[in-house]
OpenMM code with the backbone's topology and positions (N, CA, C; nanometers):
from openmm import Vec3, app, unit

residues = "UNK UNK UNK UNK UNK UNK UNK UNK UNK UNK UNK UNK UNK UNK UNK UNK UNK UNK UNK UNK UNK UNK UNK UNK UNK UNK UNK UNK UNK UNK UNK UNK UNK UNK UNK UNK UNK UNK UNK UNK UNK UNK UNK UNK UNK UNK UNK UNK UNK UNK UNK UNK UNK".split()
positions = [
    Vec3(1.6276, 8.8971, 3.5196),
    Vec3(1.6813, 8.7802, 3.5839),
    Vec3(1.6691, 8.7979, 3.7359),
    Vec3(1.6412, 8.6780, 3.8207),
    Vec3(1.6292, 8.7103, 3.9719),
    Vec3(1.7206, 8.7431, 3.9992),
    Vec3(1.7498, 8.8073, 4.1221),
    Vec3(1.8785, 8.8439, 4.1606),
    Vec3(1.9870, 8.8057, 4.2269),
    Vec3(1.9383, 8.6277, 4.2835),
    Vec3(2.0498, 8.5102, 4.2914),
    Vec3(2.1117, 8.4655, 4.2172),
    Vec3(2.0373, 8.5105, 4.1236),
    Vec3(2.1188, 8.4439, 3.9436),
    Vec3(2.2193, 8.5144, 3.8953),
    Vec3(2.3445, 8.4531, 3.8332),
    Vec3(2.4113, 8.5493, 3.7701),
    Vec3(2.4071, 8.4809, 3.6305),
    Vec3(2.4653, 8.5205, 3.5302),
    Vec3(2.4359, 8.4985, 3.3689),
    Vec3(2.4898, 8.3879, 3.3405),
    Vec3(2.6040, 8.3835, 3.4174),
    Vec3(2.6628, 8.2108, 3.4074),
    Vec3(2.6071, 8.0808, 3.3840),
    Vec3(2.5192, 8.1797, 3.5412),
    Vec3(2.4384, 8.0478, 3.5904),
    Vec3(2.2869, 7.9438, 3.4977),
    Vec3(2.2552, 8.1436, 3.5079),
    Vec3(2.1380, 8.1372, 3.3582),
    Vec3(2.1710, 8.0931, 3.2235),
    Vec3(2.3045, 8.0533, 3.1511),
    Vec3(2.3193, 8.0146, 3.0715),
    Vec3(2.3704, 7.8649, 3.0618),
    Vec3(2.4398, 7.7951, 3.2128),
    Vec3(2.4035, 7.6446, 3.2136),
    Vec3(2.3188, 7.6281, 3.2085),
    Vec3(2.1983, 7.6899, 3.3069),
    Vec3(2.0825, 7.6429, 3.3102),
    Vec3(1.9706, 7.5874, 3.1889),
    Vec3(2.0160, 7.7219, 3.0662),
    Vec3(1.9233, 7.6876, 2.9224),
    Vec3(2.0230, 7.5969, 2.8475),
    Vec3(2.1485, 7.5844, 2.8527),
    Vec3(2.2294, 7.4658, 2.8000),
    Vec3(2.2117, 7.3451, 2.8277),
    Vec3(2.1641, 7.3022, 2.9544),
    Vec3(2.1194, 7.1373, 3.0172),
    Vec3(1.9715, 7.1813, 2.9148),
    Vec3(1.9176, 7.2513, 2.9523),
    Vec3(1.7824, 7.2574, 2.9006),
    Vec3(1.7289, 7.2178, 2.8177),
    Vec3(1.8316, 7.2708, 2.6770),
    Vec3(1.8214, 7.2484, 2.5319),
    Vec3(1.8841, 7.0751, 2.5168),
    Vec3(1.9872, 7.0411, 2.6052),
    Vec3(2.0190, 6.8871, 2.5661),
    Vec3(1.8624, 6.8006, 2.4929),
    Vec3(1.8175, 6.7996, 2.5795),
    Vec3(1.6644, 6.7145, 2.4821),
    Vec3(1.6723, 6.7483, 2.3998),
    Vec3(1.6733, 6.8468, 2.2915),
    Vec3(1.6491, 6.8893, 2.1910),
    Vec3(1.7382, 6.7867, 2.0739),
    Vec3(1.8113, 6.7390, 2.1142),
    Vec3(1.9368, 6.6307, 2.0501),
    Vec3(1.9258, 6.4617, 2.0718),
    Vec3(1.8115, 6.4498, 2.1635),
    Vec3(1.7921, 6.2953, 2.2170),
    Vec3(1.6743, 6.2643, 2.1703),
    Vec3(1.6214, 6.1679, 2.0852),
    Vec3(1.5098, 6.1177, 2.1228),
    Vec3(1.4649, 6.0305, 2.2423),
    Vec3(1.5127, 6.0383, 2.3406),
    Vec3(1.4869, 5.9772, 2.4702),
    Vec3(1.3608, 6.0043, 2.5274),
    Vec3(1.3871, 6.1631, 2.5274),
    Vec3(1.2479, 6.2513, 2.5722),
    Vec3(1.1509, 6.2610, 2.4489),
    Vec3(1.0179, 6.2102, 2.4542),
    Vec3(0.9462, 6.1772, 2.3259),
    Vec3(0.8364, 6.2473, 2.4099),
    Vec3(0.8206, 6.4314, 2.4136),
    Vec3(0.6870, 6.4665, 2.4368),
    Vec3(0.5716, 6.4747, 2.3360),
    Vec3(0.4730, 6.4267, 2.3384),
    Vec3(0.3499, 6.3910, 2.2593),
    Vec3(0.3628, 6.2714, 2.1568),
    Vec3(0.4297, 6.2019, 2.2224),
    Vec3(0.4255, 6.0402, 2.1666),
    Vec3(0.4690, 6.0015, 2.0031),
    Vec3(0.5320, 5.8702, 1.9606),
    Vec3(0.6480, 5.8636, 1.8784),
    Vec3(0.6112, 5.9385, 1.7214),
    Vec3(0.4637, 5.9872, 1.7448),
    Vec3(0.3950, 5.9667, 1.5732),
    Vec3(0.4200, 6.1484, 1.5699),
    Vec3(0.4738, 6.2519, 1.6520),
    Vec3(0.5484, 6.3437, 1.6853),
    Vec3(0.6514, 6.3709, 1.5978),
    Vec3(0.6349, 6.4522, 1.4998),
    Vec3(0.7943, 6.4794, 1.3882),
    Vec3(0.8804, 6.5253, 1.4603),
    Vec3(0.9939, 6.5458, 1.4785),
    Vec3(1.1110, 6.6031, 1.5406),
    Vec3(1.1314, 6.7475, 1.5423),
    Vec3(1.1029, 6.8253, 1.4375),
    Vec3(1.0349, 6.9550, 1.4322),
    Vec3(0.9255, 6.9796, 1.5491),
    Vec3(0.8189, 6.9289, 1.4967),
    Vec3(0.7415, 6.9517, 1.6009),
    Vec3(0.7723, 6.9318, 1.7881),
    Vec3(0.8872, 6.9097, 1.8027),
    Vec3(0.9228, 6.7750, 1.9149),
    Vec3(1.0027, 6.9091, 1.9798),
    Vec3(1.1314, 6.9846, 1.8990),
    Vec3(1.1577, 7.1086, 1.9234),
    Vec3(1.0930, 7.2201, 1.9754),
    Vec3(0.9880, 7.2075, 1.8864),
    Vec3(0.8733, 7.3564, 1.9027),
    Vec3(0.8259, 7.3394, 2.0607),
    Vec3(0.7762, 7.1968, 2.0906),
    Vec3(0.7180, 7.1934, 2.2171),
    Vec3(0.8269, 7.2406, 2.3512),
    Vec3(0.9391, 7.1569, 2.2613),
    Vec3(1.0078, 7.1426, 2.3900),
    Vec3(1.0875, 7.3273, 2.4466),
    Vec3(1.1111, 7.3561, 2.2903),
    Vec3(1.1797, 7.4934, 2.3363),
    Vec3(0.9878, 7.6391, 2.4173),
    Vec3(0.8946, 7.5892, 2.3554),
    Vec3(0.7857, 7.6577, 2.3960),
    Vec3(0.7925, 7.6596, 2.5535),
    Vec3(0.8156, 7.4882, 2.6156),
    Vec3(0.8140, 7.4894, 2.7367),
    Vec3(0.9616, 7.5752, 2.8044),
    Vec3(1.0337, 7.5428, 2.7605),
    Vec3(1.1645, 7.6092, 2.8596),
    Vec3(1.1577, 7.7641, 2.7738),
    Vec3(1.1276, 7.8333, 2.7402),
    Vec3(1.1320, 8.0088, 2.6897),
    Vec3(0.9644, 8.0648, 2.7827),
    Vec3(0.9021, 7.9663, 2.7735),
    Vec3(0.7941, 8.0280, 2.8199),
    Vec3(0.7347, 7.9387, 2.9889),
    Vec3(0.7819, 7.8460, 3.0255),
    Vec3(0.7385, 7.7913, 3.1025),
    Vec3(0.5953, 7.6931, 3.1253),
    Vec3(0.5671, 7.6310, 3.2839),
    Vec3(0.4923, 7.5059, 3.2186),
    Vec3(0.3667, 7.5840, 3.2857),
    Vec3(0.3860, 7.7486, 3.3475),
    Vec3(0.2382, 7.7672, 3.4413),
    Vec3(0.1847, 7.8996, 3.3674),
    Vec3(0.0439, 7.9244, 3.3617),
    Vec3(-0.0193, 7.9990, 3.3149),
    Vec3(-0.0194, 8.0931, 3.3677),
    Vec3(-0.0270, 8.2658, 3.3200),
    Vec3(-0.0060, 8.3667, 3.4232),
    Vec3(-0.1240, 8.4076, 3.4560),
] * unit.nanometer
topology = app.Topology()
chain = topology.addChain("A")
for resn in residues:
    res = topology.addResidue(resn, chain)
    for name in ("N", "CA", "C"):
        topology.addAtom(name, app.Element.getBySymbol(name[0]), res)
């Protein structure tokens, strides 16, 4: 963890995070997207991030 961060902080942070995971509001890869699949993307992006190393 960086070292401005404390665990608190890091754990609102993945709690707002995961909210999408409960809305269909956020519809990444468009409506024909199972909800399963809708998870996978969304938790892939926030555990792993959106930039290539």
């Amino acid at each position: 963890m960086r070292g401005q961060l404390d665990a608190k902080q890091a754990a609102a942070f993945y709690i707002t995070s995961l909210s999408p995971l409960f809305s269909r509001f956020h519809r990444i890869g468009g409506p024909e997207v199972t909800q399963t699949e809708q998870i996978e993307q969304l938790l892939d992006m926030i555990m792993h991030g959106l930039v290539a190393d």
